[in-house]
N, CA, C and O of each residue as an XYZ file, in Angstrom:
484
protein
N       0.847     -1.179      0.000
C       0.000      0.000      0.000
C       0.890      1.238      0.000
O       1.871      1.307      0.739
N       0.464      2.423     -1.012
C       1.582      3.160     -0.992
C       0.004      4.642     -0.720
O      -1.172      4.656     -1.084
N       0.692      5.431     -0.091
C       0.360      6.763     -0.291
C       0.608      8.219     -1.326
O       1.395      9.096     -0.970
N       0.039      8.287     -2.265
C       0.007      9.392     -3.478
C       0.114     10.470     -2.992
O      -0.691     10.952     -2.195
N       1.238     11.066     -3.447
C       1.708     12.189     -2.840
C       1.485     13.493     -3.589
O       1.167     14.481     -2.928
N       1.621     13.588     -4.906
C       1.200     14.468     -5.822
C       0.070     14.307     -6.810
O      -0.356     13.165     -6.976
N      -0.486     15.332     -7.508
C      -1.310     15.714     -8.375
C      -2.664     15.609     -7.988
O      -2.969     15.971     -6.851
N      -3.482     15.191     -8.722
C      -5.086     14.759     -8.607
C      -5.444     14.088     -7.540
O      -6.442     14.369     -6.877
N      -4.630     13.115     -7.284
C      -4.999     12.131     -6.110
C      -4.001     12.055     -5.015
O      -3.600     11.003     -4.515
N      -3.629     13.262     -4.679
C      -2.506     13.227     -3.418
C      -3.136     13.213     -2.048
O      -3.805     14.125     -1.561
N      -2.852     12.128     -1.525
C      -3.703     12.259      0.103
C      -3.954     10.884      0.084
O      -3.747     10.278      1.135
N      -4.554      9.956     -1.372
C      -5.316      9.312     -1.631
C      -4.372      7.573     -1.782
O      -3.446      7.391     -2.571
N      -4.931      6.493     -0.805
C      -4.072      5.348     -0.889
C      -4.015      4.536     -2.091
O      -4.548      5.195     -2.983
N      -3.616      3.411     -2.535
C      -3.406      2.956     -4.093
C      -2.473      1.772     -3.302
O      -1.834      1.906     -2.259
N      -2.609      0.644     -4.107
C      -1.991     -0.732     -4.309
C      -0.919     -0.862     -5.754
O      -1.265     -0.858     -6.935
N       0.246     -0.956     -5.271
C       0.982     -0.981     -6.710
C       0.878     -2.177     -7.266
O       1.239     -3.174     -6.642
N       0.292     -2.267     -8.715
C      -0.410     -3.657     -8.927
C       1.018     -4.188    -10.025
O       1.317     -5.381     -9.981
N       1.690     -3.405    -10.803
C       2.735     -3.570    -11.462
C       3.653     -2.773    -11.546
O       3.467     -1.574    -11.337
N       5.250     -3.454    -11.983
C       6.414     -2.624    -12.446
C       6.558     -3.021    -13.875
O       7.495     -3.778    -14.128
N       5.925     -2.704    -14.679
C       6.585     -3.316    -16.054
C       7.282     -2.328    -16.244
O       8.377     -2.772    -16.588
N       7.324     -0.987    -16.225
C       7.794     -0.156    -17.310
C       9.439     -0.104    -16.465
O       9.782     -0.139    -15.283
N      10.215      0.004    -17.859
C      11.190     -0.134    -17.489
C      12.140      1.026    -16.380
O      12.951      0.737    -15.500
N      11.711      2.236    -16.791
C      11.732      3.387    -15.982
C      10.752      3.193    -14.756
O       9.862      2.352    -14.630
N      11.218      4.360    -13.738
C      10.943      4.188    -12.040
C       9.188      4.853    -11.849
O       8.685      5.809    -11.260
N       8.802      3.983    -12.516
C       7.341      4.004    -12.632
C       6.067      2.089    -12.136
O       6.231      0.872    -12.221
N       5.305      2.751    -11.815
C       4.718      1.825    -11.492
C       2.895      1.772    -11.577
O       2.248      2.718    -11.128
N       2.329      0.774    -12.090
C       0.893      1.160    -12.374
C       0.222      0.919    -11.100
O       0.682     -0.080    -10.547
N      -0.819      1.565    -10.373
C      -1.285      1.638     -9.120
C      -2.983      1.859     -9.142
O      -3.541      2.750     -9.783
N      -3.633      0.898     -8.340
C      -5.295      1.135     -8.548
C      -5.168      1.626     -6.991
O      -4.402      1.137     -6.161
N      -6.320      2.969     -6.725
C      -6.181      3.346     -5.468
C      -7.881      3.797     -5.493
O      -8.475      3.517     -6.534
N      -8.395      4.241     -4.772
C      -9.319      4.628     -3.937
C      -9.565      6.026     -4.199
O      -8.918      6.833     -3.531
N     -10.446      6.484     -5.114
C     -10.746      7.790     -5.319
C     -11.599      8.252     -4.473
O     -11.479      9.389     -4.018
N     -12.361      7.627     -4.213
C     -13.736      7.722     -3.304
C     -13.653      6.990     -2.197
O     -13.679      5.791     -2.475
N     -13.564      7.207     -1.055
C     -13.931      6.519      0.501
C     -15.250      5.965      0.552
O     -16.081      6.591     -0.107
N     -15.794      4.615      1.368
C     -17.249      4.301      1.462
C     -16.970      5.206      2.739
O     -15.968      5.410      3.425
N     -18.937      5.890      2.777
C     -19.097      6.622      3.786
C     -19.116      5.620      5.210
O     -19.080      4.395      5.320
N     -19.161      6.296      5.840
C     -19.661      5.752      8.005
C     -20.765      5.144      7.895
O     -21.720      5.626      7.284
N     -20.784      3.810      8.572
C     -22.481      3.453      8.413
C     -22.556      3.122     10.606
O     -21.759      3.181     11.542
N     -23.378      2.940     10.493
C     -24.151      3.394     12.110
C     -25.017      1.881     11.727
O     -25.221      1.344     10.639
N     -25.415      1.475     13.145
C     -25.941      0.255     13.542
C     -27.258      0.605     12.920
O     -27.773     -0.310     12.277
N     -27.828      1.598     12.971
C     -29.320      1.828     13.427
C     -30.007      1.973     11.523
O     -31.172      2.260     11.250
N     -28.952      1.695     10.540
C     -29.080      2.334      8.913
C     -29.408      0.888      8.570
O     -28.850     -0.124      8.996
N     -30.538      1.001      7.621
C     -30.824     -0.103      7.079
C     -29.748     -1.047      5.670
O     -28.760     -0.498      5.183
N     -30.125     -2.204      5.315
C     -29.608     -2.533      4.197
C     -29.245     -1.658      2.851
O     -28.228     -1.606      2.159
N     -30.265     -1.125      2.794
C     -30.676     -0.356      1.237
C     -29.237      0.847      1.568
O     -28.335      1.220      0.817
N     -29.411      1.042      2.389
C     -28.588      2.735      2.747
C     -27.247      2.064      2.931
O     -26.354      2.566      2.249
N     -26.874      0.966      3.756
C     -25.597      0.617      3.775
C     -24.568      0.387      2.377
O     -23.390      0.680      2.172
N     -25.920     -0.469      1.307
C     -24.498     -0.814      0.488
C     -24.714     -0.098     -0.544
O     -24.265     -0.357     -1.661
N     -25.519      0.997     -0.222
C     -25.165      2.380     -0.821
C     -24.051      3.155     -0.313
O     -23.498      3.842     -1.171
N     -23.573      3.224      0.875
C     -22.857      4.171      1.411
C     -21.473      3.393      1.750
O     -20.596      3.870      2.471
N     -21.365      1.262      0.692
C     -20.412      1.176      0.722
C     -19.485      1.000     -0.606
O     -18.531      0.259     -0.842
N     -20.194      2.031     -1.407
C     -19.438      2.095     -2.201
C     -18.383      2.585     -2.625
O     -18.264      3.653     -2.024
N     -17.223      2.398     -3.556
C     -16.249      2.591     -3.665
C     -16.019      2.844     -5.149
O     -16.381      2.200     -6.134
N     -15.030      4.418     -4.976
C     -14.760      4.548     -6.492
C     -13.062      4.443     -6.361
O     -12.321      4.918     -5.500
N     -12.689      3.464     -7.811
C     -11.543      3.673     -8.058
C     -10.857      4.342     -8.965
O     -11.473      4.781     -9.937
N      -9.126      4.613     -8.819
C      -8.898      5.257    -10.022
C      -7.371      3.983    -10.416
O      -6.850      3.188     -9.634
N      -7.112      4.185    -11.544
C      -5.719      3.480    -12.409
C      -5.125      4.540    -12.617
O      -5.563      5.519    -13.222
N      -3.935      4.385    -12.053
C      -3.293      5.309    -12.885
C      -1.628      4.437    -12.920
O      -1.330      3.334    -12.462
N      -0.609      5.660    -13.803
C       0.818      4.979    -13.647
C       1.661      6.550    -13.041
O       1.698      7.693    -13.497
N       2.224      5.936    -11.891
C       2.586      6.655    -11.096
C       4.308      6.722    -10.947
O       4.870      5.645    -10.748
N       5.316      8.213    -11.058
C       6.494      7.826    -10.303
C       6.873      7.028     -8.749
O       6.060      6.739     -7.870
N       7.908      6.863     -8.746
C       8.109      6.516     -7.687
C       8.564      7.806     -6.819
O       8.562      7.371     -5.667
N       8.788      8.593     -6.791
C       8.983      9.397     -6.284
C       7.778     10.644     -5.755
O       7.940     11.650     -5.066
N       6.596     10.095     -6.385
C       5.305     10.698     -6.156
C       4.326      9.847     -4.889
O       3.261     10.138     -4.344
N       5.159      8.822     -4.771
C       3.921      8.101     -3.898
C       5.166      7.722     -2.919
O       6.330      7.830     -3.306
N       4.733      7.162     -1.303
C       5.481      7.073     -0.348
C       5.014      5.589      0.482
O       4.049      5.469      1.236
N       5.785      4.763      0.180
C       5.248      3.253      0.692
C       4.656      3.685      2.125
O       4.771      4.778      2.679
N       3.954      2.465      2.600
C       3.577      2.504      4.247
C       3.835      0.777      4.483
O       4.037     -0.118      3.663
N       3.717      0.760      6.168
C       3.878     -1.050      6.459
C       2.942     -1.674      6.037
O       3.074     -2.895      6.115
N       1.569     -1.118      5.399
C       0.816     -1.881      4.809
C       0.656     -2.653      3.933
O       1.313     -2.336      2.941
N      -0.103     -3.830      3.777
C      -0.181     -4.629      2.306
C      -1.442     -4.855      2.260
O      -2.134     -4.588      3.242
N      -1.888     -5.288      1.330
C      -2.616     -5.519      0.661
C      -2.956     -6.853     -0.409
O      -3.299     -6.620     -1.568
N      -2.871     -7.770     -0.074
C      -2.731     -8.755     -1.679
C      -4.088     -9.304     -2.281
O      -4.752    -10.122     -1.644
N      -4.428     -8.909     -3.339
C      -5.696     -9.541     -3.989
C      -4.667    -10.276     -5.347
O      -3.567    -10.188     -5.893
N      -5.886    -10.977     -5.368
C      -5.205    -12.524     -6.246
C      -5.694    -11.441     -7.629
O      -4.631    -11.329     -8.239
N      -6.138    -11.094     -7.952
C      -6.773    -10.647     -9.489
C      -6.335     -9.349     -9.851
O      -6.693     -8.800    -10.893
N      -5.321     -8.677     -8.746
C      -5.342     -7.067     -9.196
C      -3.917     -7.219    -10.567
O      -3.730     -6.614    -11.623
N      -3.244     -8.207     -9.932
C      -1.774     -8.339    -11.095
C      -2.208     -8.510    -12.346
O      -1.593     -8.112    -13.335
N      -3.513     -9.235    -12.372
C      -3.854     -9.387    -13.983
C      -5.004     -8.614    -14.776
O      -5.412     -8.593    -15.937
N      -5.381     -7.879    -13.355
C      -6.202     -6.889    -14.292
C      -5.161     -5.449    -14.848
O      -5.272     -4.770    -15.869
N      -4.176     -5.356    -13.728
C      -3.661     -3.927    -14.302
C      -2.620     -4.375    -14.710
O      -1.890     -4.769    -13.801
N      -2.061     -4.536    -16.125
C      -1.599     -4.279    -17.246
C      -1.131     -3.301    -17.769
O      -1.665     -2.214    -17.550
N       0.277     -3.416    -18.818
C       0.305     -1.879    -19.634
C      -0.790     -1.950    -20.401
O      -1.156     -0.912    -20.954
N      -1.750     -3.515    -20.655
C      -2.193     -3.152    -22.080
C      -3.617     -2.309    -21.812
O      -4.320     -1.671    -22.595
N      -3.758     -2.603    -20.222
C      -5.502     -1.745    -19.816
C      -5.010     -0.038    -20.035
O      -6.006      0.616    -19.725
N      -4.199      0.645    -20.327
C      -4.116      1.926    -21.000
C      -3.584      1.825    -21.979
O      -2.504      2.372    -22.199
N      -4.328      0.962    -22.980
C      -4.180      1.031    -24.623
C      -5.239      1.958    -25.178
O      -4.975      2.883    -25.946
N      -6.585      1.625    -24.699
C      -7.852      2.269    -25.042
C      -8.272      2.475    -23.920
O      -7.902      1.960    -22.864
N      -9.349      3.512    -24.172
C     -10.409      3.995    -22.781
C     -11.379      2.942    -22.558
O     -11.795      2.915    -21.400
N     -11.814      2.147    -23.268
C     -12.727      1.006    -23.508
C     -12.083      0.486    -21.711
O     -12.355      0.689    -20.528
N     -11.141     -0.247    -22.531
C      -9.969     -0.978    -21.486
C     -10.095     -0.520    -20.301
O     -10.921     -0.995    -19.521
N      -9.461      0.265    -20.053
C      -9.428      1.420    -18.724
C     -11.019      1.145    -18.227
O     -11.394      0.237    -17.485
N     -11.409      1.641    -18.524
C     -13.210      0.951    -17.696
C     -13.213     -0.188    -17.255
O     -13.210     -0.435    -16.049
N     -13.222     -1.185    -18.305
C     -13.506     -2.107    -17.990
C     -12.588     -2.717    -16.524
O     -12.959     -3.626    -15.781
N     -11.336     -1.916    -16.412
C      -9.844     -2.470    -15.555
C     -10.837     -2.080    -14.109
O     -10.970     -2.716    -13.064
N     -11.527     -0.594    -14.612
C     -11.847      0.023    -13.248
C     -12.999     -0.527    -12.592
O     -13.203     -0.291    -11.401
N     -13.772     -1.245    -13.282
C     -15.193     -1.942    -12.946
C     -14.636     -3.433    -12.142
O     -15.297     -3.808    -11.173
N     -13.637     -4.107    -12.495
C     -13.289     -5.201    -12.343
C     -12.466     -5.024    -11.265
O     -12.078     -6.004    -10.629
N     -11.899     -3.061    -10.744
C     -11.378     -2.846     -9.149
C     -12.137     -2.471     -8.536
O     -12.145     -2.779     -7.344
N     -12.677     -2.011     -8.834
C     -14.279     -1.740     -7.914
C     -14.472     -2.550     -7.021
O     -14.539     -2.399     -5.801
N     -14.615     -3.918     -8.010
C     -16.005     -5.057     -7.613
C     -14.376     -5.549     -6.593
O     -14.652     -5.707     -5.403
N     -12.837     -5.784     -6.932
C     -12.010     -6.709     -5.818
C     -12.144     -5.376     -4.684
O     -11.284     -5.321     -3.805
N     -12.793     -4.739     -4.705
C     -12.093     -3.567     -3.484
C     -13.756     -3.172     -2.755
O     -13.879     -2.446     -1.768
N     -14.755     -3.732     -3.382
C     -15.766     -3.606     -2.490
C     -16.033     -4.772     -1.713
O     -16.439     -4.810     -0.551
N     -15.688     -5.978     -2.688
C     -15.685     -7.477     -1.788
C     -15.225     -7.290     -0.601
O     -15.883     -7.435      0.430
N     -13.269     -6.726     -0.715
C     -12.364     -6.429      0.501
C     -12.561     -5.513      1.561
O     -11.912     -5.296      2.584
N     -13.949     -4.856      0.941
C     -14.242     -3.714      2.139
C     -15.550     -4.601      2.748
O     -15.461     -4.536      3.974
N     -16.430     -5.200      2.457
C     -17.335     -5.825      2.984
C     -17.281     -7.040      3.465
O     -18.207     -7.828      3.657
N     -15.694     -7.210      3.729
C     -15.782     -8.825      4.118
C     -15.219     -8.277      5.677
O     -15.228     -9.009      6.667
N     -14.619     -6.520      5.685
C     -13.978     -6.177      6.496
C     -12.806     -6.771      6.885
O     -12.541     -7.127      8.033
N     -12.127     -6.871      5.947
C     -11.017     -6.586      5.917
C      -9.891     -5.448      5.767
O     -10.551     -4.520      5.300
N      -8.636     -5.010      5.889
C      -7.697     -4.125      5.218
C      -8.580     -2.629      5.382
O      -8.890     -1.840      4.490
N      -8.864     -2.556      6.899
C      -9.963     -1.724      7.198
C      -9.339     -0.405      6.455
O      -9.714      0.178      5.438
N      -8.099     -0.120      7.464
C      -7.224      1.061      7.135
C      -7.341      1.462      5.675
O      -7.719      2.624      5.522
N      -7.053      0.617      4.321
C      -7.266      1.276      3.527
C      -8.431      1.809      2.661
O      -8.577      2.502      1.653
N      -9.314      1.026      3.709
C     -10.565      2.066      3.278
C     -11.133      3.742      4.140
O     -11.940      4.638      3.891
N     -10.453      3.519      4.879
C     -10.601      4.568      5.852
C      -9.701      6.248      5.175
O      -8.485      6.310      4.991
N     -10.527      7.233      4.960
C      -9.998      8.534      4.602
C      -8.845      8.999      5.506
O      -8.839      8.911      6.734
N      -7.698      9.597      4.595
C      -6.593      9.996      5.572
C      -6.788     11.610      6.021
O      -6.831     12.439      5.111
N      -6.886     11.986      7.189
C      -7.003     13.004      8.022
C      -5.800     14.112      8.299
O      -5.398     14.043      9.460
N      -5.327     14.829      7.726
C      -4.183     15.227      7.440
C      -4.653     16.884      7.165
O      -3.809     17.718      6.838
């Protein structure tokens, strides 16, 4: 689990899913969107509304993002993010629908609480 330090998504956590590129770069799916707080007293309908999760892909320096002791391992993220899922925008969707669905499973099984949790800074 690394922390994004610059641009659009600085603040914001991310899983480095690959190193292909030969330069000090690395492709990273992270957490654009936090699921909101849910309270005992909120029904079904409202919960897994409020546990949703938006992601983003991107390819990141290394010098832009800052590891933490955290990990993370999902069995499916190595083969969804690819150089070839930023060939087309098609692609890219489809990469982001298919992190969605491993990163809402991982938030509703409650697990890897921390990286669903917004950083306070």
């Amino acid at each position: 689990v690394v922390v994004i330090l610059n641009g659009r998504y600085a603040g914001k956590k991310a899983v480095v899913g690959s190193k292909e590129r030969g330069y000090g770069h690395a492709i990273v799916a992270g957490v654009e969107r936090y699921p909101l707080k849910i309270t005992k007293n909120m029904g079904k309908k409202r919960i897994a509304k409020r546990s949703k999760v938006k992601p983003f892909i991107k390819v990141i320096n290394y010098n832009h993002m800052m590891p933490t002791r955290y990990g993370l391992e999902l069995e499916n993220l190595k083969s969804v993010l690819t150089v070839d899922s930023f060939k087309e925008p098609t692609q890219r969707e489809e990469a982001k629908k298919a992190i969605k669905k491993l990163f809402e499973e991982r938030y509703n099984s409650g697990k890897n609480k921390w990286f669903f949790s917004k950083l306070r800074f």
